[in-house]
C-alpha positions as CSV (number, residue, x, y, z in Angstrom):
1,X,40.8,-49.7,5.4
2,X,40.3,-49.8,8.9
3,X,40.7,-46.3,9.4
4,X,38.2,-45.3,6.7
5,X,35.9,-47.8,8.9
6,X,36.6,-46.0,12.0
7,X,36.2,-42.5,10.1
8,X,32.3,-43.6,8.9
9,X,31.6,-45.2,12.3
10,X,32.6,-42.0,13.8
11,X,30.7,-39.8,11.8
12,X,27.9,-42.1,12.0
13,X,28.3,-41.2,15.8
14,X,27.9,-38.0,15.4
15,X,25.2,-37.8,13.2
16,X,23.5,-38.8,16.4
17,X,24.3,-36.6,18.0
18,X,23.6,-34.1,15.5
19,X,19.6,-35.6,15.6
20,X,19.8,-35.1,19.6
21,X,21.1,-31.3,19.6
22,X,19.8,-29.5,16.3
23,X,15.9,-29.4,16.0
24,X,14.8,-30.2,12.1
25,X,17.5,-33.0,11.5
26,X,15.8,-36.2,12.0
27,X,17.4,-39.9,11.8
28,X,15.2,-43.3,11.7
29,X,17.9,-45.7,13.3
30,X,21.6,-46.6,13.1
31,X,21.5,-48.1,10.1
32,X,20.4,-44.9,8.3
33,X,22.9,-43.2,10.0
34,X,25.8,-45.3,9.0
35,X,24.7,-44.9,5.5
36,X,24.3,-41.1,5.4
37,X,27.8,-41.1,6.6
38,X,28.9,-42.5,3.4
39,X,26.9,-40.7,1.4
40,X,27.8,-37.1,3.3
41,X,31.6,-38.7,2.7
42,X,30.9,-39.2,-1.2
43,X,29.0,-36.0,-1.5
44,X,31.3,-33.9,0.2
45,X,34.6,-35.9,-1.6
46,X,33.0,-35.2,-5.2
47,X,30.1,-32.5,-5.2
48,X,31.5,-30.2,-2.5
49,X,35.0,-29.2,-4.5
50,X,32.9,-28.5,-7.4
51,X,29.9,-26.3,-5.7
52,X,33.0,-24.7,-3.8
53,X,34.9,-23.7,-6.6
54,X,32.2,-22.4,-8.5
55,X,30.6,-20.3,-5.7
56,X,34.5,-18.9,-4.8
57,X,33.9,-15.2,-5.9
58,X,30.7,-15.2,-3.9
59,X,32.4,-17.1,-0.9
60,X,35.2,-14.6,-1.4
61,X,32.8,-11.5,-1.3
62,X,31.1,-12.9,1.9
63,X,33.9,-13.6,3.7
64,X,34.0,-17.3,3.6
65,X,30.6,-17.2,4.9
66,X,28.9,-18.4,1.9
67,X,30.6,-21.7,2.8
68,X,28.1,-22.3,5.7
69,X,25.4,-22.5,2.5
70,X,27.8,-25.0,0.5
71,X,27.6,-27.2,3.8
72,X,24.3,-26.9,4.2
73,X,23.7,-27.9,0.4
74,X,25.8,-31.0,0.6
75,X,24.2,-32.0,4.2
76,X,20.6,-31.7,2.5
77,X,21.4,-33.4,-0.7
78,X,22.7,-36.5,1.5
79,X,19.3,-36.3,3.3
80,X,17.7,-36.5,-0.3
81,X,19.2,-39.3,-1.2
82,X,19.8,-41.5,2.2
83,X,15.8,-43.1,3.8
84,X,15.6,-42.2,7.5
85,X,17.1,-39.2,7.2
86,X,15.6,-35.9,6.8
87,X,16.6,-32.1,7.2
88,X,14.1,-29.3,7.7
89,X,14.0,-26.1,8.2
90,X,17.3,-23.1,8.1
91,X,18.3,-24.1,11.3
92,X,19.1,-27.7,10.5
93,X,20.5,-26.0,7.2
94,X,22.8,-24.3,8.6
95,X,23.6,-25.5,11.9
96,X,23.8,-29.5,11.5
97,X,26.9,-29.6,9.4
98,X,28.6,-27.3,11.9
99,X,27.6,-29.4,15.1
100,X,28.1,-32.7,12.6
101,X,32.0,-31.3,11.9
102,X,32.6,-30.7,15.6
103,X,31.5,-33.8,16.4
104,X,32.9,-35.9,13.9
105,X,36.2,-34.2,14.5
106,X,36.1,-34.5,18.6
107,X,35.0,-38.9,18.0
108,X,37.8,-39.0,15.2
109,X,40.2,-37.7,17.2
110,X,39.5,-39.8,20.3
111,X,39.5,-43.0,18.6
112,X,42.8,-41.5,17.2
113,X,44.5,-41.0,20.5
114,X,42.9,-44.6,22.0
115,X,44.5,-46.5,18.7
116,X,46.7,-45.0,17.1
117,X,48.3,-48.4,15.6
118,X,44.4,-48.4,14.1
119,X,44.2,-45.2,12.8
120,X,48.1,-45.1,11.2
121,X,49.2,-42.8,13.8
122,X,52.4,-42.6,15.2
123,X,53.9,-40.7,18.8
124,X,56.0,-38.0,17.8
125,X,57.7,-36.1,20.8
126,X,57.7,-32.4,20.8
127,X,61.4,-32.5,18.0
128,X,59.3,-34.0,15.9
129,X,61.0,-37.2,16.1
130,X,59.5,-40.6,16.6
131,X,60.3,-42.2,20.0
132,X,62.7,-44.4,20.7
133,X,61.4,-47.7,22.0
């Protein structure tokens, strides 16, 4: 539970970050941004699987670069649905969900190597073994 916490916090975080870097992607206040981060996690958990498998022989002729559009599609749908949050224009299309992965990802794993006991991680040395204490 705490980790999911962490995981919406953090992406929460970076969609920020996301408003400071990428012009077009505009967020009110924290609170909006703490609620897009669920919604972006629902959207992506339950609408993103389906778009994906539906658009594979396209994503499959382009190279996987049609998945850039499927990002892009789930990032504006969350801006639909979430007050305070708005994305505009191809650049915040396209580029927001790649700086908001990067980000996300970079926050995630810092909280994961501050806390691992939060996050359910565990030391492993380089055998793959756990450590003995």
């Amino acid at each position: 539970m705490l980790g999911t916490f962490l995981t919406a916090i953090a992406t929460a975080l970076s969609l920020l970050i996301v408003d400071l870097v990428v012009p077009g992607v505009n967020i009110a206040n924290f609170p909006a941004a703490i609620v897009a981060a669920l919604v972006i996690g629902l959207i992506n958990g339950s609408v993103k699987p389906v778009l994906s498998t539906l658009s594979l022989p396209l994503n499959f002729l382009t190279l996987g670069t049609f998945s850039l559009v499927i990002n892009g599609l789930c990032f504006w749908l969350a801006a639909l649905l979430v007050p305070g949050f708005a994305v505009r224009g191809i650049i915040a299309f396209l580029l927001g969900p790649v700086i908001l992965s990067f980000a996300s990802t970079f926050i995630n794993n810092y909280f994961a190597e501050k806390n691992p006991a939060l996050t359910g991680s565990q030391d492993v040395n380089t055998k793959g073994e756990l450590p003995s204490r």
